[in-house]
N, C-alpha and C positions, 0 to 999 in steps of 0.2 A: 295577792293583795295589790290594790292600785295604787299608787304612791300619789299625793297631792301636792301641787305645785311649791305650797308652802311647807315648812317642818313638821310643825304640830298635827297630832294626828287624831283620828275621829273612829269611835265606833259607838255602831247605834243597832240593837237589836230589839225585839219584842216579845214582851215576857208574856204569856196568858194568864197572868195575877194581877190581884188586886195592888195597888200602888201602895198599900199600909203593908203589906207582906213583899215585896218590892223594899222599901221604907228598910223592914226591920233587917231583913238579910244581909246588907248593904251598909246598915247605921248602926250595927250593934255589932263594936271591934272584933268579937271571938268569933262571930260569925262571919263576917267580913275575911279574917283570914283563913276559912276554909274552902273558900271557891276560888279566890284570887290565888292567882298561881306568883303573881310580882310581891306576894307577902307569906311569910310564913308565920309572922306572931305579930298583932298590934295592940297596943297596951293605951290608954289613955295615962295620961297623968294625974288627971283630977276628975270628978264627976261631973258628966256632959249638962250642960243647963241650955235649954232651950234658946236660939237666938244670941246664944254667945259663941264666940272660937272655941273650941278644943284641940287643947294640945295631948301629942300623944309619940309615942316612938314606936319604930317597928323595926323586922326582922327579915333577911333573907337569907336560910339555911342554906350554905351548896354542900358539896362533898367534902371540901376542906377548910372550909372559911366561914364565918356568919358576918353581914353587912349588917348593918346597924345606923340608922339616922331618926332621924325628928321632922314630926311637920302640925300642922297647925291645921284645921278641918272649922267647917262654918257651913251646919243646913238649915233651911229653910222653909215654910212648908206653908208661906204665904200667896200661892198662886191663888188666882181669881176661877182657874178654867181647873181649880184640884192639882194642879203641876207642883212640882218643887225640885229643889235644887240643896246641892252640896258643893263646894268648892274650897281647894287642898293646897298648902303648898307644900314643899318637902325639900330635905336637903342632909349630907351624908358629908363626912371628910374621912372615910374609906378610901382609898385609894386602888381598892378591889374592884368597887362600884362602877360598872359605865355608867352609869346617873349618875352627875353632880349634884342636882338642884332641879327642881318642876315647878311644876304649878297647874290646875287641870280643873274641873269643874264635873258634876253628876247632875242630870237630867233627867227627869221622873216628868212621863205627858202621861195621862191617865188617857184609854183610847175607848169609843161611845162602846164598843163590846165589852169593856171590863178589864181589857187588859194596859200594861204599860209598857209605853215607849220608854226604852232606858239607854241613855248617849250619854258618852263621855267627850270630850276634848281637853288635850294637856300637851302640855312643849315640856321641853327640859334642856338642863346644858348636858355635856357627856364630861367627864373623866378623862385625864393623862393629855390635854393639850391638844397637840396639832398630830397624834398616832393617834389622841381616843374621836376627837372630831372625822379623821379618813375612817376608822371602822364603821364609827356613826352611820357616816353616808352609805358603807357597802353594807354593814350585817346588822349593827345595835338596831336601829330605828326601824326595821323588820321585821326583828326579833320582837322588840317591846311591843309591836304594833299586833303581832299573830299572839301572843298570851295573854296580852289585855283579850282580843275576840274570842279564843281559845276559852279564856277565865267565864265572859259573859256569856257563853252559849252552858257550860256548866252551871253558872248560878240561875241559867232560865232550867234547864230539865229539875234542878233543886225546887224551883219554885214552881213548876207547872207541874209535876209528876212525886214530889216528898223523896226521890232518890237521891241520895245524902252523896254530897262532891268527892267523899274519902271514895266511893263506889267508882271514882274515873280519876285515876293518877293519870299520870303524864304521859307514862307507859302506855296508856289505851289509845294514843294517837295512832300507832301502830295498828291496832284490833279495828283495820278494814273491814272483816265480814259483821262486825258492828254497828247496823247505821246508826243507833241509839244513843252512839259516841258523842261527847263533845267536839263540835266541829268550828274553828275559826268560819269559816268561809261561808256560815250562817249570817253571819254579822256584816255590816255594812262599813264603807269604809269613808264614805261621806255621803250624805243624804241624797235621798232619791231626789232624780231630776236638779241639782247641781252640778256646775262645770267643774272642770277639773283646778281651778284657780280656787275653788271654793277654800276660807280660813275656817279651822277646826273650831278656833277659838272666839270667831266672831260671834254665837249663843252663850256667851260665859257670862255667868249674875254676874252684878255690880259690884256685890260682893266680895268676889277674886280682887278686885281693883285693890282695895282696901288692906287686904289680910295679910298679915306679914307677919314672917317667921322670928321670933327673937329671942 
Protein backbone atom coordinates (compact mmCIF):
# COMPACT_ATOMS: atom_id res chain seq x y z
CA UNK A 1 0.00 0.00 0.00
CA UNK A 2 1.19 3.58 -0.67
CA UNK A 3 0.58 5.81 2.25
CA UNK A 4 -0.74 9.52 1.31
CA UNK A 5 0.89 12.34 2.59
CA UNK A 6 -2.31 13.10 4.60
CA UNK A 7 -4.12 10.67 7.33
CA UNK A 8 -7.32 9.94 5.83
CA UNK A 9 -7.24 7.20 3.65
CA UNK A 10 -8.91 6.18 0.06
CA UNK A 11 -9.78 3.26 -1.69
CA UNK A 12 -11.42 2.98 -4.94
CA UNK A 13 -12.21 -0.16 -6.87
CA UNK A 14 -14.53 -1.27 -9.89
CA UNK A 15 -17.31 -3.27 -9.51
CA UNK A 16 -18.67 -4.90 -12.99
CA UNK A 17 -22.55 -4.20 -11.68
CA UNK A 18 -25.01 -2.27 -12.05
CA UNK A 19 -24.85 0.72 -9.29
CA UNK A 20 -28.66 -0.46 -8.04
CA UNK A 21 -27.05 -3.86 -6.92
CA UNK A 22 -23.85 -1.90 -5.90
CA UNK A 23 -26.64 0.30 -4.06
CA UNK A 24 -28.25 -2.71 -2.28
CA UNK A 25 -25.19 -4.75 -1.13
CA UNK A 26 -23.62 -1.81 0.57
CA UNK A 27 -27.12 -0.07 1.78
CA UNK A 28 -28.92 -2.85 3.35
CA UNK A 29 -27.24 -3.33 7.13
CA UNK A 30 -27.20 -7.38 7.08
CA UNK A 31 -25.64 -7.38 3.99
CA UNK A 32 -23.38 -4.71 4.39
CA UNK A 33 -21.84 -6.80 7.33
CA UNK A 34 -21.16 -9.70 5.48
CA UNK A 35 -18.27 -8.52 3.03
CA UNK A 36 -16.95 -5.85 5.38
CA UNK A 37 -14.53 -7.40 7.39
CA UNK A 38 -14.38 -3.92 9.89
CA UNK A 39 -18.06 -5.22 10.97
CA UNK A 40 -19.36 -8.10 12.14
CA UNK A 41 -23.25 -7.24 12.99
CA UNK A 42 -24.96 -3.62 11.95
CA UNK A 43 -28.39 -3.04 13.20
CA UNK A 44 -30.14 0.19 12.36
CA UNK A 45 -32.23 1.54 15.18
CA UNK A 46 -35.24 2.75 13.32
CA UNK A 47 -36.46 2.31 9.69
CA UNK A 48 -34.14 3.82 7.09
CA UNK A 49 -36.34 6.70 5.16
CA UNK A 50 -35.05 7.96 2.25
CA UNK A 51 -33.01 11.49 2.44
CA UNK A 52 -32.81 11.35 6.10
CA UNK A 53 -29.85 10.17 8.75
CA UNK A 54 -29.96 6.79 10.05
CA UNK A 55 -28.85 5.71 13.08
CA UNK A 56 -27.61 2.51 13.73
CA UNK A 57 -24.93 0.54 15.95
CA UNK A 58 -22.47 -2.12 15.16
CA UNK A 59 -20.21 -4.91 16.08
CA UNK A 60 -16.74 -6.17 16.05
CA UNK A 61 -16.43 -9.84 17.09
CA UNK A 62 -12.56 -10.75 18.01
CA UNK A 63 -11.50 -13.92 19.75
CA UNK A 64 -12.18 -12.46 23.20
CA UNK A 65 -13.82 -9.30 23.21
CA UNK A 66 -16.89 -7.65 20.93
CA UNK A 67 -16.48 -3.70 20.24
CA UNK A 68 -19.50 -2.19 20.04
CA UNK A 69 -20.39 1.73 19.05
CA UNK A 70 -22.86 3.94 17.11
CA UNK A 71 -22.84 5.94 14.08
CA UNK A 72 -25.11 7.93 12.17
CA UNK A 73 -25.25 7.03 8.06
CA UNK A 74 -26.96 9.72 5.24
CA UNK A 75 -27.36 8.29 1.37
CA UNK A 76 -28.11 9.92 -1.32
CA UNK A 77 -28.90 8.97 -4.75
CA UNK A 78 -29.35 12.55 -6.29
CA UNK A 79 -26.53 12.62 -8.87
CA UNK A 80 -27.29 14.25 -12.07
CA UNK A 81 -24.57 11.80 -14.14
CA UNK A 82 -26.65 8.37 -11.82
CA UNK A 83 -23.64 8.81 -9.09
CA UNK A 84 -24.54 8.68 -5.44
CA UNK A 85 -23.27 8.91 -2.17
CA UNK A 86 -23.27 7.63 1.48
CA UNK A 87 -21.59 9.45 4.28
CA UNK A 88 -20.93 7.94 7.98
CA UNK A 89 -19.86 9.00 11.15
CA UNK A 90 -19.11 6.62 14.01
CA UNK A 91 -17.84 6.57 17.38
CA UNK A 92 -17.15 3.72 20.24
CA UNK A 93 -15.94 4.38 24.06
CA UNK A 94 -14.46 0.83 24.02
CA UNK A 95 -11.30 1.13 25.02
CA UNK A 96 -10.44 -2.28 23.14
CA UNK A 97 -11.13 -0.24 20.07
CA UNK A 98 -8.18 1.55 18.02
CA UNK A 99 -10.91 3.65 16.45
CA UNK A 100 -12.13 6.24 18.65
CA UNK A 101 -14.37 8.19 16.41
CA UNK A 102 -14.51 8.63 11.98
CA UNK A 103 -16.24 9.87 9.76
CA UNK A 104 -15.90 8.64 5.93
CA UNK A 105 -18.10 9.01 2.88
CA UNK A 106 -19.23 6.13 -0.18
CA UNK A 107 -19.03 6.82 -3.74
CA UNK A 108 -21.09 5.14 -6.43
CA UNK A 109 -19.90 6.66 -10.32
CA UNK A 110 -21.97 4.46 -12.46
CA UNK A 111 -19.07 3.80 -15.50
CA UNK A 112 -20.50 4.18 -19.68
CA UNK A 113 -20.00 0.10 -19.64
CA UNK A 114 -22.31 -0.56 -16.79
CA UNK A 115 -20.28 -0.93 -14.34
CA UNK A 116 -19.45 1.12 -10.84
CA UNK A 117 -16.91 3.14 -9.63
CA UNK A 118 -17.12 2.44 -5.82
CA UNK A 119 -14.46 4.85 -3.33
CA UNK A 120 -14.49 5.48 -0.09
CA UNK A 121 -12.62 8.05 2.00
CA UNK A 122 -12.65 8.38 6.00
CA UNK A 123 -10.18 9.68 8.83
CA UNK A 124 -10.64 8.77 12.23
CA UNK A 125 -9.11 9.38 15.79
CA UNK A 126 -7.38 6.21 17.37
CA UNK A 127 -7.70 4.93 20.98
CA UNK A 128 -5.36 5.08 24.24
CA UNK A 129 -3.69 8.58 23.57
CA UNK A 130 -0.17 9.25 22.90
CA UNK A 131 0.79 4.62 22.77
CA UNK A 132 -2.67 4.42 20.55
CA UNK A 133 -1.68 7.57 18.15
CA UNK A 134 2.55 5.90 17.90
CA UNK A 135 0.75 2.36 16.78
CA UNK A 136 -1.48 4.57 14.55
CA UNK A 137 1.29 5.76 12.64
CA UNK A 138 3.34 2.24 12.52
CA UNK A 139 0.52 -0.62 12.20
CA UNK A 140 -3.58 0.67 12.88
CA UNK A 141 -3.67 2.86 9.83
CA UNK A 142 -2.29 -0.05 7.52
CA UNK A 143 -4.04 -2.41 8.96
CA UNK A 144 -7.47 -0.48 8.60
CA UNK A 145 -6.39 0.76 5.21
CA UNK A 146 -5.67 -3.33 3.69
CA UNK A 147 -9.42 -4.58 5.20
CA UNK A 148 -11.24 -1.71 3.93
CA UNK A 149 -9.41 -2.93 0.12
CA UNK A 150 -9.39 -6.50 1.30
CA UNK A 151 -13.41 -6.12 2.20
CA UNK A 152 -14.10 -4.22 -1.33
CA UNK A 153 -12.29 -6.58 -3.60
CA UNK A 154 -14.81 -9.25 -1.74
CA UNK A 155 -18.05 -7.35 -2.13
CA UNK A 156 -16.94 -6.77 -5.97
CA UNK A 157 -16.37 -11.00 -6.73
CA UNK A 158 -20.09 -11.03 -4.47
CA UNK A 159 -21.32 -8.63 -6.88
CA UNK A 160 -19.80 -9.55 -10.40
CA UNK A 161 -19.79 -13.51 -10.02
CA UNK A 162 -23.17 -14.28 -6.95
CA UNK A 163 -20.05 -15.98 -4.95
CA UNK A 164 -21.34 -15.31 -1.36
CA UNK A 165 -18.28 -13.43 1.06
CA UNK A 166 -18.91 -16.48 3.69
CA UNK A 167 -17.15 -18.51 0.53
CA UNK A 168 -13.66 -16.24 1.45
CA UNK A 169 -12.93 -15.75 5.28
CA UNK A 170 -9.93 -14.12 6.25
CA UNK A 171 -8.09 -17.40 6.24
CA UNK A 172 -8.13 -17.33 2.42
CA UNK A 173 -5.66 -14.49 2.29
CA UNK A 174 -3.17 -17.24 2.75
CA UNK A 175 -4.84 -19.75 -0.25
CA UNK A 176 -1.98 -18.18 -2.72
CA UNK A 177 -2.64 -20.85 -5.42
CA UNK A 178 -6.09 -19.06 -5.50
CA UNK A 179 -6.04 -16.15 -7.84
CA UNK A 180 -9.90 -16.08 -7.46
CA UNK A 181 -9.08 -14.80 -3.78
CA UNK A 182 -9.90 -11.52 -2.51
CA UNK A 183 -7.04 -9.51 -3.08
CA UNK A 184 -6.37 -5.74 -1.18
CA UNK A 185 -3.90 -4.85 -3.84
CA UNK A 186 -6.79 -4.83 -6.60
CA UNK A 187 -7.89 -1.75 -5.00
CA UNK A 188 -6.47 1.69 -5.43
CA UNK A 189 -5.07 3.64 -2.82
CA UNK A 190 -5.81 7.20 -4.37
CA UNK A 191 -6.91 7.85 -7.62
CA UNK A 192 -5.33 7.41 -10.77
CA UNK A 193 -3.12 10.12 -11.98
CA UNK A 194 -3.13 12.09 -8.41
CA UNK A 195 0.09 13.04 -6.42
CA UNK A 196 0.85 11.85 -3.50
CA UNK A 197 -0.41 15.04 -1.53
CA UNK A 198 -3.66 13.96 -2.86
CA UNK A 199 -6.68 14.55 0.45
CA UNK A 200 -8.90 11.35 0.73
CA UNK A 201 -11.44 13.40 1.80
CA UNK A 202 -11.51 16.25 -0.44
CA UNK A 203 -14.71 14.22 -2.81
CA UNK A 204 -16.74 14.00 0.50
CA UNK A 205 -20.92 15.15 -0.07
CA UNK A 206 -21.76 18.06 1.65
CA UNK A 207 -23.38 16.16 3.51
CA UNK A 208 -20.62 14.75 5.84
CA UNK A 209 -20.28 18.58 6.72
CA UNK A 210 -23.66 18.51 8.40
CA UNK A 211 -24.17 14.84 10.17
CA UNK A 212 -23.53 14.55 13.56
CA UNK A 213 -23.45 11.92 15.92
CA UNK A 214 -25.68 12.51 19.02
Amino acid sequence: MRRQANRALYVETVIGAHVDDVWRLTQTPELHSRWDLRFSRIAPLAAATDGEPSRFVYERRLPLHTIRGTGVSLGERGGTDGSRTSALVFSTRDPISPLASGRGYWRYVPTDDGSTRFITGYDYEPFAGAIGAALDRLVTRRLVWWMTAWSFDRLRIWAETGVAPERWPVASVAAFWMRERPRAARCLSRPARAGRTHDAMADAPASLTGLVES
